[in-house]
N, C-alpha and C positions, 0 to 999 in steps of 0.2 A: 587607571586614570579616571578621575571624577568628570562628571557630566557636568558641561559647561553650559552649553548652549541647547536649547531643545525646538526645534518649530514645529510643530502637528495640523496639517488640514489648510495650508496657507492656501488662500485662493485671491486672487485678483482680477479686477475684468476690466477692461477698456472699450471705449465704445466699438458694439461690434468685433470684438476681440475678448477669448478667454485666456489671458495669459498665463496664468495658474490654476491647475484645478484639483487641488490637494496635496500640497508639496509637503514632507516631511524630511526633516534634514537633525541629526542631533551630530552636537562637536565635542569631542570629550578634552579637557587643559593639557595641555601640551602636546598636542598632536595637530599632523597634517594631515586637513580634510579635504581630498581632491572633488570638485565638485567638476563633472564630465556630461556633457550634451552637445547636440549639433546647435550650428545658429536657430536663434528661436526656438529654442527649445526650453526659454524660458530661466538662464540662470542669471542674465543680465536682472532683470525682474525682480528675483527672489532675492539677490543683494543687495537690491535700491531697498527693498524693506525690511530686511537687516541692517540699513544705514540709516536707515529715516527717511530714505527719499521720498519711499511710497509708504501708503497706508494699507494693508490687508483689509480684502472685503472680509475676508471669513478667518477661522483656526487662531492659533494662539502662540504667541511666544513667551519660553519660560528661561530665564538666564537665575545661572545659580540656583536653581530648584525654587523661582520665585516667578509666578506670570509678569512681562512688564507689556508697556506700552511703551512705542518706542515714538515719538513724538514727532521727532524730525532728528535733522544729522547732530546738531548739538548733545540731542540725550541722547545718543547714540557714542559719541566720545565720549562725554560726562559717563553713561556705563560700562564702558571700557572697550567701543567694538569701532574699530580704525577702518576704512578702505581704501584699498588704491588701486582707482580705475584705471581701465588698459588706457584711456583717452584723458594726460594726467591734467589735472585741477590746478595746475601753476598758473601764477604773474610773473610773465617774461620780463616787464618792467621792474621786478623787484628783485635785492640780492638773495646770492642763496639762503641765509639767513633769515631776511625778514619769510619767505616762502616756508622755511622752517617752522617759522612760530608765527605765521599769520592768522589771527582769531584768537590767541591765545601768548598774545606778546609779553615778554618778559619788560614788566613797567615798574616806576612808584610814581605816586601821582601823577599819575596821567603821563609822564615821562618814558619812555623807553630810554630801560639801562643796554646800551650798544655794546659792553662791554660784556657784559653777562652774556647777551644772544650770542655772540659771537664765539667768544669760550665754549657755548655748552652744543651751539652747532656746529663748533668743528669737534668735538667730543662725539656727538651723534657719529657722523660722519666717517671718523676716523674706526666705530662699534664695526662701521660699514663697511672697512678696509679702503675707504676712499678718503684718506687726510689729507692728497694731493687738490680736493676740489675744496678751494676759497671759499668764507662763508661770508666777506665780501663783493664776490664778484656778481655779475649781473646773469640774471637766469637764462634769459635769452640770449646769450651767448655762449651757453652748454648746450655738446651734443644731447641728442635724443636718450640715448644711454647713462648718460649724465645725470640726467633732467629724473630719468626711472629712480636713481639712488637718494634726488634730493625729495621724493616722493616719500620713498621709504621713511627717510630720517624725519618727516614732519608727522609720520603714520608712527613712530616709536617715541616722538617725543611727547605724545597725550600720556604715557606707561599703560600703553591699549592692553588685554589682554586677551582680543582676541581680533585677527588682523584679517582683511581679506586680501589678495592678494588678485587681481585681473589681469590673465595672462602679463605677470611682471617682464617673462624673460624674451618675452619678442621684440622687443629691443637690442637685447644684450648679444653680446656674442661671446663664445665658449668661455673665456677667460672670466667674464663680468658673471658666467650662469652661475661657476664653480661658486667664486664669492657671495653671491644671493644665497645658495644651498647653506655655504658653511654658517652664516647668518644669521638663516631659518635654523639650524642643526641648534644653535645658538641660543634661540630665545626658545622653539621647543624645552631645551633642556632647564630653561629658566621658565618652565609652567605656561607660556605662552601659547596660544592655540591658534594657528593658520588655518584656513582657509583658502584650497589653492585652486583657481580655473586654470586649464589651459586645455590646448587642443594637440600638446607634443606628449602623446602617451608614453613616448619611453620617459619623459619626466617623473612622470607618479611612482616610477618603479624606483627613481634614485631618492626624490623624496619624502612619496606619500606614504602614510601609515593606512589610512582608509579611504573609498571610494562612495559616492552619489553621482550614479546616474537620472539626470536627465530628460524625456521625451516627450514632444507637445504638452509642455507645461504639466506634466506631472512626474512623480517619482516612481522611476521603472524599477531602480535596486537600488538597496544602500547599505552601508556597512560591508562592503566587500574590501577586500584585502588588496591593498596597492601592488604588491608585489607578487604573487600569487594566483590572481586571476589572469586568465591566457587575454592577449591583444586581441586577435578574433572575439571573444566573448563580450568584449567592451564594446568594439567597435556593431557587433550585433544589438548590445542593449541598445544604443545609441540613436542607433540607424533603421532598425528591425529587421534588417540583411544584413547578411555578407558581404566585407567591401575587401576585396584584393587593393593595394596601394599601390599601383601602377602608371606607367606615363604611357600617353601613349605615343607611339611609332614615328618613329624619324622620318622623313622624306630624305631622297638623296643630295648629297650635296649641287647646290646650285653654282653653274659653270655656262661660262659664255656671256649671258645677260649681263647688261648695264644695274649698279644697284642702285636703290632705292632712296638708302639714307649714306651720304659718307660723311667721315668725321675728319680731319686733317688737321693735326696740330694745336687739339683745342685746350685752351688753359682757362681755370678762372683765378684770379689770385692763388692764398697758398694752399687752396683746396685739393686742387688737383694741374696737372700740366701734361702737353705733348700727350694727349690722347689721341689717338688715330683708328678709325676700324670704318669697315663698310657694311654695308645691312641688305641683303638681295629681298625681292619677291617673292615668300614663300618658307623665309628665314627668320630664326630665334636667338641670338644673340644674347648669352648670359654673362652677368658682368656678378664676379665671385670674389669676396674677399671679406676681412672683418670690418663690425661698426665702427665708423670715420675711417674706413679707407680712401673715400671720395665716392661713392657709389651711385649713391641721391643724388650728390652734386652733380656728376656728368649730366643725368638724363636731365634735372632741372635746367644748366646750363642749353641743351641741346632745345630742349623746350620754349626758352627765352626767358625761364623765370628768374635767371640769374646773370647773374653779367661774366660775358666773357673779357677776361684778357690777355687771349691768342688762340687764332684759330680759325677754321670755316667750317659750317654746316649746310650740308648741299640737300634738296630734295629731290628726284627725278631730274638732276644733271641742273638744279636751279638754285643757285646761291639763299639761303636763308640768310632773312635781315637779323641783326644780333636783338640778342635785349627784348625781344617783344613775343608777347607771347600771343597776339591777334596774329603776329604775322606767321607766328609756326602753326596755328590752327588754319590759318585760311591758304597752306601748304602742307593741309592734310598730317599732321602731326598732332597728335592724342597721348596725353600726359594720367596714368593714374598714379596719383602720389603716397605716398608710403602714411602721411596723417591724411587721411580722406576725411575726415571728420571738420577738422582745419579749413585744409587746400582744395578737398575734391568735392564736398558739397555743401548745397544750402540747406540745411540743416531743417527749417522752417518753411520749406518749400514744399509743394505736393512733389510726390516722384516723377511726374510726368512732366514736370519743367527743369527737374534736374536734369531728365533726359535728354531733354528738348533745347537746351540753354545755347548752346553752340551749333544748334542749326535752324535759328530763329525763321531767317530767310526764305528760309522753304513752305515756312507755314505761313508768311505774311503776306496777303492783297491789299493792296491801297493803303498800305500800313497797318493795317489791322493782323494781328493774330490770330490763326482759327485756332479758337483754343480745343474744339469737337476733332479736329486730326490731330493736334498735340494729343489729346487722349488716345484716341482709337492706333495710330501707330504707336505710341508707349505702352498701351496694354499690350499689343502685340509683340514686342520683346520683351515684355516682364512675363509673358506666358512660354516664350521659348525657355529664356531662361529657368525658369521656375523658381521666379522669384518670391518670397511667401512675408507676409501673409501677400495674399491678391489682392488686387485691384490699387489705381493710379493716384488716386485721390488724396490719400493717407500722407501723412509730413514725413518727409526723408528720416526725420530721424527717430521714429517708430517702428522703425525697422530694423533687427540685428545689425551686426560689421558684417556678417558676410553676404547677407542680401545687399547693405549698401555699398558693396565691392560690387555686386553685378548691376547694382544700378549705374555708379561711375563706366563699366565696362560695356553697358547699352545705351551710353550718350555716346561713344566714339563707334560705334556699331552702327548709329542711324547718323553719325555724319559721316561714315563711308571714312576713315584715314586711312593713308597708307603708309604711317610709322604710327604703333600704340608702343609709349614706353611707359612700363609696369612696374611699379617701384613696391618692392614689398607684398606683390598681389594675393598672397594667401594668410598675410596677418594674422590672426585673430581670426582664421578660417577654419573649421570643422574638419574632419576625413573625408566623410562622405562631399562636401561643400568643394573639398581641394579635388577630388578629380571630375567635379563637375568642371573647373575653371581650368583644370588642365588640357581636358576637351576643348574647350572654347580656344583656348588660345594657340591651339593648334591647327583648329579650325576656322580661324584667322589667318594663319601664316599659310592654310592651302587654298585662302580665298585669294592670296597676294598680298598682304600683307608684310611689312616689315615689322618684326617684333624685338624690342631688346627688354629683359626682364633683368629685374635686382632682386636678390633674394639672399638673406643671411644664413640662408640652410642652405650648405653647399651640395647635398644628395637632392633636393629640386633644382637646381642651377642644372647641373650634370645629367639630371632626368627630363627635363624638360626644353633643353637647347640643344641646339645645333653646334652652334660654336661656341668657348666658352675665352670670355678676358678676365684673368686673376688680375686685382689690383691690389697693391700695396702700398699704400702712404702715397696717395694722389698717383701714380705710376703704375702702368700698363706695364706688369712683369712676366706677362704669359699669355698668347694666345693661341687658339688650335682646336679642333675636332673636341665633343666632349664624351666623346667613348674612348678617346686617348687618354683621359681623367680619370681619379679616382679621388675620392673624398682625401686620405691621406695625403695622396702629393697635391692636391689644393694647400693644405695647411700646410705643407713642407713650405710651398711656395712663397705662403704670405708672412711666416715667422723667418725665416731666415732670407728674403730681398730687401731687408729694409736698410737704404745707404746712409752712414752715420754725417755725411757730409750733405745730404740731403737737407733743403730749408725744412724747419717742423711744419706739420700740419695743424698743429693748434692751433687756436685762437680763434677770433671774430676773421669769416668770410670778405673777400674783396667786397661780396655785397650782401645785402637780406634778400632772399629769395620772398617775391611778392606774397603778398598777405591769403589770396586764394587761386589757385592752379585752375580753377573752374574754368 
């Protein structure tokens, strides 16, 4: 395979920050380049300037055996290099269609031909194995999963020929993975060259051809073989240790006590229904099933950011008001939501007020904010955590996903709750990053906490709870101990409960879950 892509010596800096300090990365056509590092380690970075985002201070880029300059994202497409952020780039208000070809609309005179876009996006679509999704219908009213495939087909319909892909399949669930691979397997074979992050290493083994490592902004190895080199040796380049994937230790089951959180009867339209389960002090409650089984929706629902309708949610023996989500924080309930990006933070904010957002109260005299203890307690859990780069000052969104997962998880830290629900908590998370967070949240449920986690990877649900609820098409079809679990009859469970007389789960929600969970 010919050399496609080349970048030699890329370095970038930001104030106070070396984010790159000689990156070299080459892609050869038709191949899958896995590109592997822990958060911050710089591959967010190195794609924004492969897209146009960013500019390189230093080194060079040569496409086709030709230096270019890549200007911004326009030359960037215009030279055939497509991305699709983990944090996707849609307009909810628009159909799948115009999303498809937005920037690049199918027109004459100024006119869009609707019939054209519509044809050649369900064309796309259908390349995708998804001819079921409408290229009329309204974007924001596609799951999350959804929304990943109308990404794809707007990244295929430039005729990119070489795509990045930002952890695609953390969205997806097994079924949707299979179809992305055969996809990828697909334009590979059609001379196209991927470019793949992700942080689920046995990925690279089903798809990649070769590997780049990684670490504090620079390149540790590359050109290693996807298939071929040992998971230990990645996870060392990565890390610079050794990391066992481990959870850690259960506590015994809690008995006697009053619990924490109960759930009785709770429905939200036809999202989900008749949910019931209780949450003790000291307890992890994993809630396990495929994307759109209603997963998100419970804990949003529980949280107020969705409307119920049926149902109660108690906290220490105390009715929660429905619908509001002032009144489940000020009832000690902590919501991190699966887009933190979106829902969990201000983006534009220093980190010390994202932290600080929901326990204003404590730092205010005479109305005033002391903004000197918003820092000085913010630095002091962005140090436990180890949160990087350091210090509080810097905009939330300068920060990888998995730092800005511990920042989300150190504002319910210093408001003391006693239910955090985790929706998704290792996204877009590193190896080394997942068992720092596995720690914490364990470490939580032995300070007293009530914890209920959602997670698409059913060997963390199973490793990481206490008890575990399989759902299936809005329905609670298994509850119980999760060392009674095994990854297999998880999936036995959620493939074969689904009742044919059941109302579907499709469609637009009873309601939109508010605009930010913050």
């Amino acid at each position: 395979m010919s050399e496609l892509l080349a970048m030699h010596g890329i370095v970038k800096r930001f104030p106070g920050v070396v984010a790159l300090s000689g990156v070299d990365l080459d892609v050869r056509a038709g191949e899958v380049h896995c590109l592997l590092g822990q958060n911050g380690a710089g591959k967010s970075t190195l794609i924004k300037i492969l897209s146009g985002a960013y500019q390189p201070d230093e080194g060079t880029v040569i496409w086709n055996g030709e230096q270019v300059t890549i200007s911004g994202p326009t030359a960037a497409l215009q030279l055939g290099v497509a991305t699709i952020y983990q944090e996707l780039d849609l307009v909810d208000g628009l159909s799948v269609a115009e999303n498809i070809f937005l920037g690049h609309e199918r027109s004459t005179g100024g006119l869009v031909r609707r019939g054209d876009t519509a044809r050649e996006a369900r064309a796309l679509l259908r390349r995708l194995g998804h001819g079921d999704i409408s290229p009329g219908r309204l974007l924001g009213s596609l799951s999350a999963a959804a929304k990943q495939i109308v990404s794809m087909a707007r990244a295929l319909s430039y005729h990119s020929r070489l795509i990045v892909m930002d952890e695609p399949s953390a969205v997806l669930d097994q079924g949707e993975v299979d179809k992305l691979f055969r996809v990828i397997d697909d334009l590979t074979a059609e001379g196209v060259a991927i470019v793949y992050i992700t942080h689920r290493l046995e990925e690279i083994r089903r798809i990649g051809d070769r590997v780049t490592v990684l670490k504090d902004g620079a390149t540790v190895a590359t050109g290693l073989s996807a298939k071929d080199t040992p998971t230990p040796e990645l996870i060392r380049l990565m890390t610079g240790r050794s990391i066992e994937y481990v959870f850690p230790a259960r506590r015994e089951p809690v008995t006697g006590a009053a619990p924490v959180l109960e759930v009785h009867g709770l429905a939200s339209g036809r999202s989900f229904s008749d949910v019931s389960f209780t949450v003790h002090a000291g307890e992890v409650i994993g809630l396990a099933g495929l994307v759109g089984a209603g997963r998100s929706e419970i804990v949003e629902t529980i949280y107020g950011a969705r409307r119920r309708s049926a149902g109660t949610v108690l906290v220490d023996g105390v009715r929660l008001r429905p619908n509001s989500v002032p009144a489940a924080v000020r009832a000690g309930v902590g919501l991190a939501p699966e887009e933190r990006k979106a829902q969990g933070l201000l983006l534009d904010e220093a980190v010390y007020r994202n932290i600080t957002m929901s326990s204003l109260r404590r730092f205010a005299t005479g109305g005033f904010v002391n903004s000197r203890r918003e820092r000085n307690e913010s630095l002091g859990l962005t140090q436990s955590l180890d949160v990087r780069p350091a210090g509080v000052d810097r905009a939330a969104r300068m920060l990888s996903g998995g730092n800005q997962q511990k920042i989300v998880l150190a504002r319910w830290l210093l408001h003391g709750c006693r239910v955090l629900l985790l929706d998704e908590p290792t996204r877009g998370v590193d190896v080394g990053a997942r068992s720092e967070l596995y720690e914490l949240i364990r470490a939580l449920a032995d300070s007293g906490v009530a914890v209920v986690v959602v997670s698409s990877e059913i060997e963390e649900v199973l490793g990481i709870a206490d008890r575990v609820l399989v759902i299936s098409d809005g329905r609670v079809v298994h509850s119980g101990p999760a060392d009674e679990l095994t990854e297999p009859a998880v999936l036995d469970l959620v493939m074969t409960s689904t009742d044919p007389d059941a109302a579907p789960s499709t469609g637009p929600p009873a309601s939109e879950p508010t605009e930010s969970f913050a």
